[in-house]
Phi, psi and omega in degrees: 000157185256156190319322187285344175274299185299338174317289203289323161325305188256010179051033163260208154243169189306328180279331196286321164302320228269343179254350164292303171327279199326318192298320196101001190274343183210088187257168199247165199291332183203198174219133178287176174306347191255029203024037172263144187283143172251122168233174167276170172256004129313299182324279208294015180270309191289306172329278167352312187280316188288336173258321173294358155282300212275338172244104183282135193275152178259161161276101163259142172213123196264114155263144195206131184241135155319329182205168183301339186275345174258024177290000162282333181283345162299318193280314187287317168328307178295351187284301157318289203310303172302313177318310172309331195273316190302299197302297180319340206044075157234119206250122178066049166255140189294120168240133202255104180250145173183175223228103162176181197268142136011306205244014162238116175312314174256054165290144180280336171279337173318294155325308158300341179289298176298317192283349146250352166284340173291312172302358181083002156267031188228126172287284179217168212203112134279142198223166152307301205194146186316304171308325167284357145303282175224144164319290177231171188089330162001317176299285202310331163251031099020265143358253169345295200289326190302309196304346187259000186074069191229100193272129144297134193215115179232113159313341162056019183290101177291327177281017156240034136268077191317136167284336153319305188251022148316292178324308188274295183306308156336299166298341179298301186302310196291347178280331188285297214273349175299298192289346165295310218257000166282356181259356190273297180356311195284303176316298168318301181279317212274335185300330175278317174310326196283325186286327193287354174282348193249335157280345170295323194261015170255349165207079174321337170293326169329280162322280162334308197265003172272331176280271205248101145333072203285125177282000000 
């Protein structure tokens, strides 16, 4: 099988084998001629049985505020999550706090967060609210976590979403797209200068006859 079958097989991504190799944890049985790694379906069966031993997947609940000044709605969010994790029975979750905007992707516990859910270790993932996952994007890694056997689980709590950091992404997208259409603007005149110099120098007659006129 090919890196990309075993991939799909363990329900990860490609890089995610491709880097179990370097670690020494899924090395594949061989390389074709084209150096591409090859494995068998005894290897990855066993691998699979070997890792649902050696790591019991976990339960996380994600909590996340946009800035240092909302870490008391940081602390009452986690108070709801437990309460909710109790009432629920759900037992030896992990909980995961941080500080950072909505609409930014390379937060590090986030990253860490996805990247173990790529890995087949997160059972289920509790949130407050959609948005303290993520601002927007939200179906896809939905998404993502289902394609990894990962259950989402969202309360759907409006009051531990601050309406502040509505605000602050909205002004974030509109200072982003301002600065886009002043750069298509800029972009547009120097593109109308380059053409109109390159048709003056490609007809020079032109030009001439635009300087002296005929009466």
């Amino acid at each position: 099988m090919s890196a990309a079958q075993v991939a799909k097989i363990l329900g990860v991504t490609v890089k995610t084998v491709q880097r179990w190799d370097r670690e020494g944890r899924l090395k594949p049985a061989g390389r074709t001629v084209t150096n591409r790694r090859y494995y068998t379906a005894s290897q990855v069966v066993r691998f699979r049985q070997e890792s649902h031993q050696a790591r019991p997947r976990q339960r996380v609940a994600y909590c996340r505020v946009s800035s240092q000044s909302q870490r008391p709605d940081l602390k009452n969010q986690r108070r709801v999550l437990e309460e909710f994790c109790v009432a629920r029975g759900l037992a030896n979750v992990e909980f995961v706090e941080e500080v950072g905007g909505g609409m930014n992707f390379g937060r590090k516990k986030f990253l860490a967060l996805m990247e173990a859910v790529d890995a087949g270790q997160v059972e289920t993932l509790v949130v407050a609210h959609r948005d303290r996952l993520t601002r927007f994007g939200y179906e896809w890694f939905a998404h993502f976590c289902q394609q990894h056997t990962c259950e989402i689980m969202v309360l759907n709590q409006e009051h531990l979403s601050p309406e502040e950091e509505l605000v602050q992404d909205l002004l974030t997208i509109t200072h982003v797209f301002s600065a886009r259409l002043d750069g298509l603007r800029n972009y547009r005149k120097r593109l109308k200068e380059a053409l109109h110099a390159d048709v003056s120098a490609q007809d020079p007659a032109q030009s001439d006859a635009g300087s002296n006129p005929v009466l």
